[in-house]
N, C-alpha and C positions, 0 to 999 in steps of 0.2 A: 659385828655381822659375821657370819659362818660363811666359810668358802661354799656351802651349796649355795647361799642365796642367790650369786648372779646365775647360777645355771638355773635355780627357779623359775627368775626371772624373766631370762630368756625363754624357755619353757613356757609360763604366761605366754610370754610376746607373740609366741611363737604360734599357739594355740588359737589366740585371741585373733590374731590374724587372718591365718585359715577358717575360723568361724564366720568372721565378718565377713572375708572376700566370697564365702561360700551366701552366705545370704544375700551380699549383693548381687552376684549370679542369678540365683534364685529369683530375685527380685523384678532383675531384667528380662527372664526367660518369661517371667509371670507378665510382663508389661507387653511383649509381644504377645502372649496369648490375647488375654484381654485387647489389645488391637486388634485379634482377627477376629474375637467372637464381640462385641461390643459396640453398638451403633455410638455409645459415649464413652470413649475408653477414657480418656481424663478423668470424667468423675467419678468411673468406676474402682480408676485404680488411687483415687485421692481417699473415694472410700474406705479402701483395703489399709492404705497407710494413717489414717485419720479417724477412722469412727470409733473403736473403742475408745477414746477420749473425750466424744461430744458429749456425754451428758454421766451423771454419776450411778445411774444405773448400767449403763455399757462399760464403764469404769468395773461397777459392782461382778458385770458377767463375766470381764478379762482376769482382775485378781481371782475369782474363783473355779476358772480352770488354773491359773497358777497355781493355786495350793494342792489342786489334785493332779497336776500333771508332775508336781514336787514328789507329792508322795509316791506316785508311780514308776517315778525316774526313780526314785534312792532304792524302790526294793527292785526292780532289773539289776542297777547299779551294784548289788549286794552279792547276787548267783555272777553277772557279768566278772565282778572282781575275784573271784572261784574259779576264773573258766569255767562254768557251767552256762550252757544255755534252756534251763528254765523257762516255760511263755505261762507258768501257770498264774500270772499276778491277777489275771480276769478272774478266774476264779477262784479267790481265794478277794478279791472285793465282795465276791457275791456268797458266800458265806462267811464274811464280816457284818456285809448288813444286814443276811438275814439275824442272827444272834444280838445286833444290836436294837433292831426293832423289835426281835422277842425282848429283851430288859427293857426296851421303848414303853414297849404295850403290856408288860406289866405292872403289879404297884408301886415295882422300883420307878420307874418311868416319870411319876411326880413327887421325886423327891430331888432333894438339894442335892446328891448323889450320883442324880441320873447319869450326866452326861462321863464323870471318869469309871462308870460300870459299864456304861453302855462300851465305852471302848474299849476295858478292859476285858468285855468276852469278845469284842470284835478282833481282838488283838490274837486272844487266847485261838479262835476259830480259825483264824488265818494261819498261825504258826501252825497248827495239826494239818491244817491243807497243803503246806507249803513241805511240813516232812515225811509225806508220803511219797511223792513223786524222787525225795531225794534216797528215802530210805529205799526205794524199789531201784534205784541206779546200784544204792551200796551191796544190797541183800543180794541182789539177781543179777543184774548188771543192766537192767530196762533202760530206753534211753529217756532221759530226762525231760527230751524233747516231747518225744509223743506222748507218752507219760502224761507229763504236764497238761498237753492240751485238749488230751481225751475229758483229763480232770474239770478243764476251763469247761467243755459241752456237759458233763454230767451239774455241777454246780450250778447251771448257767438254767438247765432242764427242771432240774428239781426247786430251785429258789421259786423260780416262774411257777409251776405248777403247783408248790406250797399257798402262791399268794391267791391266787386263781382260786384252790380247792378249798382252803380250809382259813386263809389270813385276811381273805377280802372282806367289809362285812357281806353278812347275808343277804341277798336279792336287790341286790345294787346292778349288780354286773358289771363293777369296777375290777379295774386289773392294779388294783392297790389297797391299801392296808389305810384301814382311818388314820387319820394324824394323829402324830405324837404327842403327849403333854408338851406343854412350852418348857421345863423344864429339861427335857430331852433335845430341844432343839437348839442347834449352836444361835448363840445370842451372835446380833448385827452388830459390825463396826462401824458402819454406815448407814443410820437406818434407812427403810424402805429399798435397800439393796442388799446384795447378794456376798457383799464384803464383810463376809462374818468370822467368824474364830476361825476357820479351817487354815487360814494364811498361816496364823500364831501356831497351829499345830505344825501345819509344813516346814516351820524352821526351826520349832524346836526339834523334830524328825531328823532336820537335816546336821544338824549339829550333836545328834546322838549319833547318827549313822557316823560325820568323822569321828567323834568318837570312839566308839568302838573301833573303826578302823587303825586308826593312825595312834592311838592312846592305849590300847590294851593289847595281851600277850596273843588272844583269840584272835585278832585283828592284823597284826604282825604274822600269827603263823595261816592266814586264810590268804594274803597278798602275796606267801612264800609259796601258798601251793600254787595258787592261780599264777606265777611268774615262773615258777622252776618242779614242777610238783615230783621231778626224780630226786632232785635237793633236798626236797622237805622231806620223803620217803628216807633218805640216807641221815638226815639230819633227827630222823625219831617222831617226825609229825607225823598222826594218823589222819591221811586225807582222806579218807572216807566218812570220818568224824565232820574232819571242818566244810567237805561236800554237805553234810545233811545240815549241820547246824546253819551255816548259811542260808540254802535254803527255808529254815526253821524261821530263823531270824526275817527275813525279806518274806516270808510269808504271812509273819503278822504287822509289818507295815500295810502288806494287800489289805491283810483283813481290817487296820487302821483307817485305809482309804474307804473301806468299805461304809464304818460308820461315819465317816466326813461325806460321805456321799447323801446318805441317806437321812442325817441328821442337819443336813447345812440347808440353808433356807431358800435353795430352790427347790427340797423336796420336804421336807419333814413327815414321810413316811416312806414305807417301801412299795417301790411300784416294778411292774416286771421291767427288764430289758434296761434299768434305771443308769448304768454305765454310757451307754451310748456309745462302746468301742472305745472312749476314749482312756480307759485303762491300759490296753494296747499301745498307746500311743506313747507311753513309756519305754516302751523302747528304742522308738528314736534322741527322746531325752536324754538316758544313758549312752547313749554310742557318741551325740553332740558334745556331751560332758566327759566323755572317754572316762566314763565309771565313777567319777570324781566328785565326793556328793557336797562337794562345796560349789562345784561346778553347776550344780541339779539346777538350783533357784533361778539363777541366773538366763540357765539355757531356755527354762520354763516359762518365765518372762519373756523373752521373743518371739517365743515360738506358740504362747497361752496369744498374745499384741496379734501374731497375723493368724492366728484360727481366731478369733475373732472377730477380725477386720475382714477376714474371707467371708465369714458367717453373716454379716453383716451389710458385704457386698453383694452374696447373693438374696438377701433381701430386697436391697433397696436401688439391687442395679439389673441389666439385665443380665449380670454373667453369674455363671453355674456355681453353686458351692463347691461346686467340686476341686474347684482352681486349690483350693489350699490340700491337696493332692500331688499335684505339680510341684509344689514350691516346698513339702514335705520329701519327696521325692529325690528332686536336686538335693535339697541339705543333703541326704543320707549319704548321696554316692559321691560329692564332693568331701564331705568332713570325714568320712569313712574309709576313704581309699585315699588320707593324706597325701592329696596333688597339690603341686607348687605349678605357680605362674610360668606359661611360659618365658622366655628370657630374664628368669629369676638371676640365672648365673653367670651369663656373659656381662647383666647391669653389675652385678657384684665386683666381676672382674673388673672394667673399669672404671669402674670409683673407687677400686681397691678395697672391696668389702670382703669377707670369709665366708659367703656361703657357702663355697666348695668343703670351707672344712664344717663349716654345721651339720651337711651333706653326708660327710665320713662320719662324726660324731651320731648320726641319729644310724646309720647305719651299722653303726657299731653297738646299735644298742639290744 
């Protein structure tokens, strides 16, 4: 075993801990809501904790925001680990699906091929989206930020108006695109549910993204810049390279999710507005996972269980969907401003435990 493992470890612990103690926060703050707005606050909130599990199609709706709230989390996760704050990942799904649905609804579309073309121009579109906003930070010095999210309204604009004008059939007045060959649509893991290939794709994503991270020389000098970028400047790294390539890179994960969006068997075509925001919501994934895309799946999973179970209670309860707001909300400002319990230090002190110096130790870091 290597002398870093127990500082790994502790590190897990340590992380794992503040995650949980932050959900159960969240949890309680959400329990008193739902008591004040809820004539049955018990079954509302049994709902919240319970329902994506009662039947295998609510099972089906939970893993398939997992897989897209995976792949959403690893490309934030990707500019996040750059110091870059990029928000362009919305856009950059919606010019993955558009390009996937055009190979959809061509003759590629029913072939045995469909579905690794269809991602491979959704890939291809998303990386071009993803290196413009980075190449305008390098070229000019634009901020990445607004940049980005001008980017996210323009893609967001013209997809919708593509489907509308010219990709709907004719005189339907749908705000969608015929369906795909079945050939183009991700096959079910569970039939008559929603548990299809996209899961299999989020973890193989997620184990390319450590990859490339933690395993290659790109990956090594992209965590030098995001950690020290005058060090990697002195050291010979061109950060303005690994600014754009990152972004390049996390752009065609978007554009990935794009056709997992549009190809997975809630939609099997492209319909406007077909994200539903919850490409955004990748950013909270990342920040829970503190960039960490081993961490992604994981955090997706809990956080995929209570948008669901929100989603689910505002169906079938009388409280607001809006509660998983609330309970989005606390996570961020609890996991994100790493606060420890109060009388963390004085219990340490007498049972004779070290937090003082874990204390010194992260402070030193």
């Amino acid at each position: 075993m290597s002398a870093s493992s127990p500082s790994r470890l502790a590190t897990f612990s340590r992380e794992a801990g503040r995650a949980i103690t932050a959900l159960a926060i969240a949890l309680l703050v959400a329990w008193l809501v739902i008591l004040a707005t809820s004539t049955d606050p018990a079954k509302a909130f049994r709902t919240l904790l319970t329902a994506p599990l009662t039947s295998s199609r609510t099972i089906g709706l939970w893993i398939d925001d997992v897989a897209k709230l995976t792949l959403t989390g690893l490309a934030f996760s990707l500019v996040f680990q750059a110091r870059q704050f990029s928000m362009g990942v919305q856009g950059q799904v919606y010019v993955g699906g558009l390009f996937a649905a055009l190979v959809a609804l061509s003759p590629i579309g029913a072939t045995p091929l469909a579905i690794p073309l269809t991602m491979a121009a959704a890939m291809l579109a998303g990386a071009a989206y993803g290196f413009i906003p980075g190449y305008a930070k390098a070229r000019f010095g634009a901020s990445e930020i607004v940049s980005s999210l001008m980017l996210n309204y323009i893609a967001i604009l013209v997809v919708n108006y593509l489907i509308r004008a010219h990709l709907a059939p004719a005189g339907t007045g749908q705000l969608m695109t015929a369906k795909f060959p079945p050939n183009s649509i991700l096959p079910a893991i569970i039939a008559g549910t929603r548990f299809d290939l996209g899961i299999v794709i989020a973890l193989v994503a997620t184990l390319l993204v450590w990859f490339l991270l933690y395993r290659t020389n790109w990956g090594l000098k992209l965590r030098l810049v995001g950690h020290n970028p005058g060090f990697a400047e002195y050291a010979g790294i061109r950060s303005s390279f690994i600014m754009v390539s990152a972004m390049t890179v996390a752009g065609a994960f978007g554009g990935l999710l794009g056709a997992v969006f549009v190809q997975g068997r809630a939609f099997g075509n492209l319909a406007q507005n077909f994200d539903g925001n919850l490409a955004f919501e990748g950013i909270l994934i990342a920040i829970v996972a503190r960039s960490r895309p081993l961490a992604v799946p994981i955090v997706a999973l809990a956080y995929g269980y209570l948008r669901q179970g929100a989603q689910l209670m505002g169906i079938r309860t009388d409280v607001p969907m809006e509660m998983i707001s609330v309970v989005q909300a606390i996570i961020i400002l609890l996991v994100a401003s790493s606060f420890t319990l109060p009388g963390r230090k004085l219990l340490a002190r007498l049972t004779g435990g070290s937090a003082p110096a874990v204390a010194t130790a992260e402070a030193a870091k």
